[in-house]
C-alpha positions in Angstrom: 21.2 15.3 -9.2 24.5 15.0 -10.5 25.7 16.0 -14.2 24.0 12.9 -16.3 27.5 12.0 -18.1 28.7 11.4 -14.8 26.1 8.8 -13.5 26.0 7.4 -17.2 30.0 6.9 -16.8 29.4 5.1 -13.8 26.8 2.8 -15.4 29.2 2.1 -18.2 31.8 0.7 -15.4 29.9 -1.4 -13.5 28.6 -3.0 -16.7 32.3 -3.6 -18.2 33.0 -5.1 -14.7 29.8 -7.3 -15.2 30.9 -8.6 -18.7 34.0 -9.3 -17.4 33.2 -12.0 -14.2 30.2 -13.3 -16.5 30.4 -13.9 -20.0 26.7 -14.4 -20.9 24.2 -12.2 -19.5 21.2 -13.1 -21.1 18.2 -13.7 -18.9 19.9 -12.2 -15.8 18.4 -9.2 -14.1 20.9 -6.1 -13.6 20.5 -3.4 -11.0 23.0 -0.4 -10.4 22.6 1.7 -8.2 24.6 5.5 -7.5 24.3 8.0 -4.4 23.7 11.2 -5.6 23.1 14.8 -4.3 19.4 15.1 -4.3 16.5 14.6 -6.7 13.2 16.5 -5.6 10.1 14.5 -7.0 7.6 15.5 -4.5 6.5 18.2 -6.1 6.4 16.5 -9.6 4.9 13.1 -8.7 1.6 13.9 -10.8 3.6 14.5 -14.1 6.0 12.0 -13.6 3.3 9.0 -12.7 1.5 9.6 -15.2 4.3 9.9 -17.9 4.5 5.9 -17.4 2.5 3.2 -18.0 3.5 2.1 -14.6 4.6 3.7 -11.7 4.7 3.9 -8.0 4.9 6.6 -5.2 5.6 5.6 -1.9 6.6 7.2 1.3 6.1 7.0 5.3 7.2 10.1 6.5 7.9 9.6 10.0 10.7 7.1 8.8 12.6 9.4 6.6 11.7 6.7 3.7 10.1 7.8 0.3 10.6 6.4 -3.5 9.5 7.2 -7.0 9.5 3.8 -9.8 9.3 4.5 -12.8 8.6 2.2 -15.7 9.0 -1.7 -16.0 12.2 -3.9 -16.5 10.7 -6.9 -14.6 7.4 -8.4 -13.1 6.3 -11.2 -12.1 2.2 -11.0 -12.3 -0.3 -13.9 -10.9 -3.9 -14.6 -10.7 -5.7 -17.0 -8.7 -5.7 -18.7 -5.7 -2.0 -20.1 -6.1 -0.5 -15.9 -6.6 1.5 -16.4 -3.4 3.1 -19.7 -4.1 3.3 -19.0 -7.4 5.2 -15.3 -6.9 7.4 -17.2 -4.5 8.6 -19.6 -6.9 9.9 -17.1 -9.4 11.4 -15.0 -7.1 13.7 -17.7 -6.4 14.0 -18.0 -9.6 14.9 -14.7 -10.6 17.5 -14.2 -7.4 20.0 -16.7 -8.9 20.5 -14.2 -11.6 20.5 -11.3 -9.8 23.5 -8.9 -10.2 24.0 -6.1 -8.4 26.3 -3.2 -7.1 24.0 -2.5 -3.7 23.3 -6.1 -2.2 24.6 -4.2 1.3 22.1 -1.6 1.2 18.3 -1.8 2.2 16.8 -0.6 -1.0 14.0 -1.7 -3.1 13.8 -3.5 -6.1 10.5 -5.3 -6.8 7.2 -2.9 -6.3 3.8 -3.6 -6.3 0.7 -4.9 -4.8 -2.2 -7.8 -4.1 -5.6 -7.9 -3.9 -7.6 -8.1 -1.4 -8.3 -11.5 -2.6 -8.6 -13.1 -5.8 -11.6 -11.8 -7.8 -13.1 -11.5 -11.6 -12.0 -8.0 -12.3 -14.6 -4.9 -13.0 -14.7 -2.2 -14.9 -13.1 -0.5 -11.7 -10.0 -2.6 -11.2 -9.5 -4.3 -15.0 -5.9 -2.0 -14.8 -4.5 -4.1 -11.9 -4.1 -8.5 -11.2 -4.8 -10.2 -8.4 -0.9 -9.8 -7.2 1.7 -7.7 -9.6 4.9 -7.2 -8.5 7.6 -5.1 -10.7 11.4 -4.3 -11.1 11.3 -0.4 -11.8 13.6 1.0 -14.5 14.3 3.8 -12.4 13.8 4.0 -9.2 15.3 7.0 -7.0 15.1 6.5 -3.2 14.9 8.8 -0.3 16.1 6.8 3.0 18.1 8.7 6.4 19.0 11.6 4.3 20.4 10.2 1.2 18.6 9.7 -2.1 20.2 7.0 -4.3 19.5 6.5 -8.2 18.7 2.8 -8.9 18.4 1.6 -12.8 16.9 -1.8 -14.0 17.5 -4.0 -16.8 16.4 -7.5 -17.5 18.9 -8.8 -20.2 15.9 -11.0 -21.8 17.8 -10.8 -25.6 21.3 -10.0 -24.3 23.3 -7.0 -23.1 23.9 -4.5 -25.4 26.0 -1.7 -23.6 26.2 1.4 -25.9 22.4 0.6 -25.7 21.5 0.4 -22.6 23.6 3.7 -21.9 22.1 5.7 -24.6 18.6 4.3 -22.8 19.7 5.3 -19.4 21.1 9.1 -20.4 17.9 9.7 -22.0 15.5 8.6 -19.3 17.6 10.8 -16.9 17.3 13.5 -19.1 13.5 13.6 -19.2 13.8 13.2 -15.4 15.6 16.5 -15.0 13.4 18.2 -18.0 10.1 17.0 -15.8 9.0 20.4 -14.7 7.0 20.4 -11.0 3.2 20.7 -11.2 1.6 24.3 -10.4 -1.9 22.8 -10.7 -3.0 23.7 -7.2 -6.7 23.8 -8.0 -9.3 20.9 -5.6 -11.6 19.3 -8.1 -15.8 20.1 -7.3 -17.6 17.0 -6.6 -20.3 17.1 -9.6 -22.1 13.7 -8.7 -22.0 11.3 -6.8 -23.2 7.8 -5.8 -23.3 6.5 -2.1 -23.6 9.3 0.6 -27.8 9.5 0.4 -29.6 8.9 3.2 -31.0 6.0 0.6 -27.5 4.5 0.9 -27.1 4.7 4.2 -30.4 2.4 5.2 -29.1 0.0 2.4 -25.6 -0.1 4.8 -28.0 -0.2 8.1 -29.3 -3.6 6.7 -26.1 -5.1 5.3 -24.9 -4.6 8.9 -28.6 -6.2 10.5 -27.7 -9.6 8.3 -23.7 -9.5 9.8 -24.7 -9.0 13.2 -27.7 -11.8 12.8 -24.5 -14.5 11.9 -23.0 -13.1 14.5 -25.7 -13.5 17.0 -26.8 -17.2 16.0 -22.8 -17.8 16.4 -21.9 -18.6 12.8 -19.1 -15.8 12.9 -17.6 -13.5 15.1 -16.3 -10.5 13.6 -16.7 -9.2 10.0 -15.4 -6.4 8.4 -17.8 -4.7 5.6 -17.1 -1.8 3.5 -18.8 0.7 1.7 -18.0 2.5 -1.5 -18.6 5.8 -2.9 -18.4 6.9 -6.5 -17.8 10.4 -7.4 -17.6 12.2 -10.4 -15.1 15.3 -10.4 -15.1 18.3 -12.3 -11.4 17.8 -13.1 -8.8 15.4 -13.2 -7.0 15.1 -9.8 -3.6 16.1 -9.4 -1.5 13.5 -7.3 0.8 15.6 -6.3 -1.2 18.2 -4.6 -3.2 15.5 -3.3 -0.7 13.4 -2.2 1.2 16.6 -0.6 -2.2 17.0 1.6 -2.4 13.7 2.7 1.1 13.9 3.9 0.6 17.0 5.6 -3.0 16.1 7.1 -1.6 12.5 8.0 1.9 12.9 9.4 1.9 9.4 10.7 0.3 7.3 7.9 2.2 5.6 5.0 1.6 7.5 1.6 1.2 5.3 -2.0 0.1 5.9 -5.4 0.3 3.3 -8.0 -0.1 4.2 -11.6 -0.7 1.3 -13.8 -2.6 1.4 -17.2 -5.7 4.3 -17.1 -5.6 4.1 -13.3 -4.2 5.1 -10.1 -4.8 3.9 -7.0 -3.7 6.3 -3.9 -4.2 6.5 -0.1 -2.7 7.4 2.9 -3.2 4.0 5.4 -2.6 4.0 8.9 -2.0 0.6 9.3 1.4 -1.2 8.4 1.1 -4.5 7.6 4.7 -5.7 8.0 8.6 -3.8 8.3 11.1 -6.7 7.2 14.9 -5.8 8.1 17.6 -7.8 9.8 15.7 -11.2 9.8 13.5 -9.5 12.3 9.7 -8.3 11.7 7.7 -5.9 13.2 3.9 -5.7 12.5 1.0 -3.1 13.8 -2.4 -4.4 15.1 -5.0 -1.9 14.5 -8.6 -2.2 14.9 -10.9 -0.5 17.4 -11.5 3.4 16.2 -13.4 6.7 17.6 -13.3 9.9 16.5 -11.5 12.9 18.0 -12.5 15.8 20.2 -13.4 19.2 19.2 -11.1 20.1 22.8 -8.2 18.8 24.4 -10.8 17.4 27.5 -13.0 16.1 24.9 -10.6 14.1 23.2 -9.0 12.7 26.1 -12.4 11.2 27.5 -13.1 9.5 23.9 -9.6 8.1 24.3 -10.4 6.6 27.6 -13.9 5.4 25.8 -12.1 3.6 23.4 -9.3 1.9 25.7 -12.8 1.0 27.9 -15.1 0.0 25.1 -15.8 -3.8 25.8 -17.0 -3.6 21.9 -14.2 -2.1 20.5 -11.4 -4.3 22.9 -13.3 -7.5 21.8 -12.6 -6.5 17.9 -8.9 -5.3 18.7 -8.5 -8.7 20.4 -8.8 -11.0 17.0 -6.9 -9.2 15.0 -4.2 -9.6 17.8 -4.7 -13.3 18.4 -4.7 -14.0 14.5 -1.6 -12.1 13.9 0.5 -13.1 17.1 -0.7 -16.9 15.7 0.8 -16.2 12.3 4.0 -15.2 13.7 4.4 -18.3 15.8 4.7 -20.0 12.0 7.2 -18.0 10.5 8.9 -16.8 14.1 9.9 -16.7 17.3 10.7 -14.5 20.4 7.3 -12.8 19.6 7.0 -9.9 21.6 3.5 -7.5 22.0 2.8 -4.5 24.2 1.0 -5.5 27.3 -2.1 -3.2 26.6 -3.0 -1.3 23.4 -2.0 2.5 23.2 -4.0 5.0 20.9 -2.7 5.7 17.2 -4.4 9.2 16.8 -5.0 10.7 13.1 -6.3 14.2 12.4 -10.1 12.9 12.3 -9.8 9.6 14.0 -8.1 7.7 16.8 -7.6 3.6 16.8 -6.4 1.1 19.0 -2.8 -0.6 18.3 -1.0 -2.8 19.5 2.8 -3.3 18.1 3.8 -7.0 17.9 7.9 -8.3 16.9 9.8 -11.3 16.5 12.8 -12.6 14.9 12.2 -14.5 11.9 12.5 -18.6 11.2 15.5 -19.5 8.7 14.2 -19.7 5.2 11.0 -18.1 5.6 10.1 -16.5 2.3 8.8 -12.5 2.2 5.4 -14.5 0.4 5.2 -16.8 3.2 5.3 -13.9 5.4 2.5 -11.7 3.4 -0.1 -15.5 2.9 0.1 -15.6 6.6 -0.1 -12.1 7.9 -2.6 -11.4 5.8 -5.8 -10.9 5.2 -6.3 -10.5 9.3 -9.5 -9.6 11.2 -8.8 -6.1 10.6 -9.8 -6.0 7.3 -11.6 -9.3 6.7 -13.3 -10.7 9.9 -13.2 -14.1 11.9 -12.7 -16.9 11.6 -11.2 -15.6 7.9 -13.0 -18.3 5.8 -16.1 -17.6 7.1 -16.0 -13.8 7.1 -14.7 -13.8 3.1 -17.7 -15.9 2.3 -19.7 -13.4 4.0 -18.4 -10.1 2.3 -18.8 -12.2 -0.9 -22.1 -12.7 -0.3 -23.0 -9.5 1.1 -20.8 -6.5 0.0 -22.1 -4.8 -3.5 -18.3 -4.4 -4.9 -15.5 -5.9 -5.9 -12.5 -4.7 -3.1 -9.6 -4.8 -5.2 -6.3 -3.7 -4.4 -9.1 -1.7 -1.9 -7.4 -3.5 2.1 -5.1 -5.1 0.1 -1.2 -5.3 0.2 1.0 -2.2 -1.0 4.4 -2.2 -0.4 8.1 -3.4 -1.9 11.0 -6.2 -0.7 13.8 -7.3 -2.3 16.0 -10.2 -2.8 17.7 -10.0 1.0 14.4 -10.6 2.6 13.7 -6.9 3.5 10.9 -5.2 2.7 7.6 -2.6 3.8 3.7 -3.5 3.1 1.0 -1.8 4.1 -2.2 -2.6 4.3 -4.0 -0.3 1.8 -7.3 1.4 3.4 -7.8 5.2 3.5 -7.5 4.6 -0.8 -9.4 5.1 -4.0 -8.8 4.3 -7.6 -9.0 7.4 -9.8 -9.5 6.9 -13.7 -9.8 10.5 -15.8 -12.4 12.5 -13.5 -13.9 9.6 -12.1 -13.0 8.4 -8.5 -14.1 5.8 -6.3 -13.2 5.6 -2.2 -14.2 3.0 0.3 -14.2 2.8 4.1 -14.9 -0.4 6.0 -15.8 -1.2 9.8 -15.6 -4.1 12.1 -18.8 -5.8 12.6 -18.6 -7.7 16.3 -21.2 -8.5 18.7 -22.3 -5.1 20.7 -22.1 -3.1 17.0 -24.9 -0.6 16.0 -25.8 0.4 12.7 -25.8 3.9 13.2 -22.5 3.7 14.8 -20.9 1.6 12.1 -21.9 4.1 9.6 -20.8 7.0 11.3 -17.7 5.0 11.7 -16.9 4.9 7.8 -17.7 8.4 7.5 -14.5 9.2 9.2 -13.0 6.9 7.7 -13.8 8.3 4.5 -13.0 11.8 5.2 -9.0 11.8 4.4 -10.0 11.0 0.5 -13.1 13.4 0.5 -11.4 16.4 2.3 -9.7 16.5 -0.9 -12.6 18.1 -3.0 -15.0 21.0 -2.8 -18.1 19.8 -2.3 -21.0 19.8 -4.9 -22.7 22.9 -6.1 -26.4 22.8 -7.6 
């Protein structure tokens, strides 16, 4: 990073220019952003997370793309049924006073995350809203090679710039002070709660009373997911977890969002929208099997999977739902022909990778209330698949297959739908892992399913010693 007088120098211009074209300030939303040399925080992400009272990790890899937010300027949090219209409304209000030195670049600005629907918080999720959304103070961003530095200010009570300056040199100061994190120690599982064989029956009959809807033709596909609570003999460290994850799941998108007591991390496989150039591009996933011990073996699963009548049938609604919510908000929608395999260290799913160019005036919340939640994660039809996990899941889902991602005020952005997660709170943790429920499903099958699917968060710990 460069010499902090420098970068506070630069600060200290762009705010003199900004005093200059606008007289009054107050209530406008400042964002500067600088180019500089390099900043690693991949190797400090646990200490600097957990420094804040909220802060934000994300990265996928295979794009060259990764950020670190720290600290709040800005949010705009809802609850409720009306979060989307509701967020909408004061985005717009916000982006009329919006000033900036980067509106040509695709950066981030606002952060954040929704539920997987609205819900009465528990103990698990009290840290987090139905949808939250937040300006970062700092924010520095890795994208094709170049890290920028990004600082926030909402001018609620005015500007103040010997202020803000002094405020900016000091937070870059403990940036550079933050040393990286040598814990490189795995946690031992001590207890745990959901992995008995008692759990597993209780699954095997959650699954009986889906597939009995299904069968008398009240619904066809439902998505249900277990949860499993562990109790570690240590705290987790993010970064060495995160740094796993990364290297275990080259091709998945990489979060952690530190808010209150909590963090909620993962490393999801399934992107739920890329928004750039007035143009979208969105992933349909559903369909999974594991992977072969051998080259041979892995190849004839593959071919299982692209032939499985079952697994085809539950690909198909999450296709037809999302290629019908792109027809509302775009056109020139364009799919693969046939799904290809997405393959994962310990699993391997059917996608299929859908585009279009976007309608004038179609909002990045209109975009989200329609994409989402699909069959992948929720069922079909939607209504009556919620009202089934409602009535039939033992847990509240929270940010748990819920939206994680960023956007900002030119209509770009990157959400991903968060599965592969848990929420972590001192040295307890809790994981969840979901499958579709279509006609043709088995109960053993399905559980075996969300074993894999559980594995990237467990493979993190040593397992429990009597």
């Amino acid at each position: 990073m460069e010499n902090i007088s420098g970068l506070v120098n630069s600060f200290s211009q762009f705010l003199s220019e900004k005093t200059k074209q606008k007289e009054n300030l107050q209530g406008s939303l400042l964002s500067f952003a600088k180019e500089i040399s390099s900043f690693d925080f991949e190797n400090k992400i646990d200490s600097l997370l957990k420094s804040s009272e909220n802060s934000f990790y994300f990265s996928f890899p295979g794009n060259q793309f990764s950020f670190l937010a720290l600290d709040q300027a800005f949010n705009i949090t809802e609850n409720g049924q009306a979060r989307f219209i509701s967020t909408d409304k004061k985005i717009k209000e916000i982006s009329g006073k919006f000033i900036s030195n980067w509106s040509d670049k695709n950066l981030p600005l606002f952060i954040g995350g929704m539920k997987f629907t609205v819900e009465h918080s528990d103990d698990d999720w009290k840290d987090f809203s139905d949808s939250t959304w937040f300006v970062p103070e700092i924010l520095i961003c890795k994208v094709q090679g170049k890290t920028f530095l990004i600082y926030n200010y909402f001018a609620e009570q005015g500007l103040s710039k010997i202020r803000l300056t002094e405020k900016l040199s000091k937070k870059l100061e403990s940036l550079l002070q933050t040393k990286e994190d040598k814990n490189n120690s795995s946690p031992r599982i001590t207890n745990s709660a959901g992995l008995s064989p008692k759990d597993r029956k209780k699954w095997k009959q959650i699954i009986n009373q889906a597939l009995e809807k299904i069968n008398n033709n009240e619904i066809k596909k439902v998505v249900l997911a277990r949860k499993v609570e562990l109790v570690l003999s240590e705290e987790i460290n993010l970064t060495k977890s995160l740094n796993t994850l990364r290297s275990d799941y080259p091709l998945c998108c990489l979060f952690a969002y530190h808010k209150g007591n909590s963090t909620f991390f993962g490393a999801t496989p399934e992107l739920l929208a890329r928004i750039s150039n007035h143009k979208i591009e969105v992933d349909a996933i559903a369909g999974s099997i594991n992977r072969g011990t051998t080259d041979e073996e892995d190849s004839k699963l593959e071919s299982n999977l692209l032939q499985s009548k079952k697994d085809i049938d539950e690909h198909q609604y999450v296709l037809e739902h999302l290629t019908k919510a792109l027809t509302n908000i775009g056109i020139n929608i364009s799919l693969d022909k046939t799904p290809s395999v997405k393959k994962l260290k310990n699993i391997q799913h059917l996608l299929t990778k859908i585009s279009a160019e976007l309608k004038n005036d179609t909002s990045i919340m209109n975009i989200l209330s329609e994409l989402h939640p699909s069959p992948a994660v929720c069922g079909f039809p939607k209504d009556a698949a919620l009202s089934l996990i409602k009535k039939i899941e033992n847990q509240k889902r929270g940010l748990y297959a819920g939206i994680i991602g960023w956007f900002n005020l030119n209509n770009e952005g990157e959400f991903a739908v968060s599965i592969r997660s848990a929420i972590t709170k001192g040295n307890k943790l809790i994981t969840f892992a979901g499958g579709g429920i279509v006609e043709g499903s088995d109960p053993d099958n399905e559980f075996e399913e969300t074993e894999l699917k559980l594995k990237p968060i467990l493979s993190l710990f040593n397992e429990k010693k009597d």
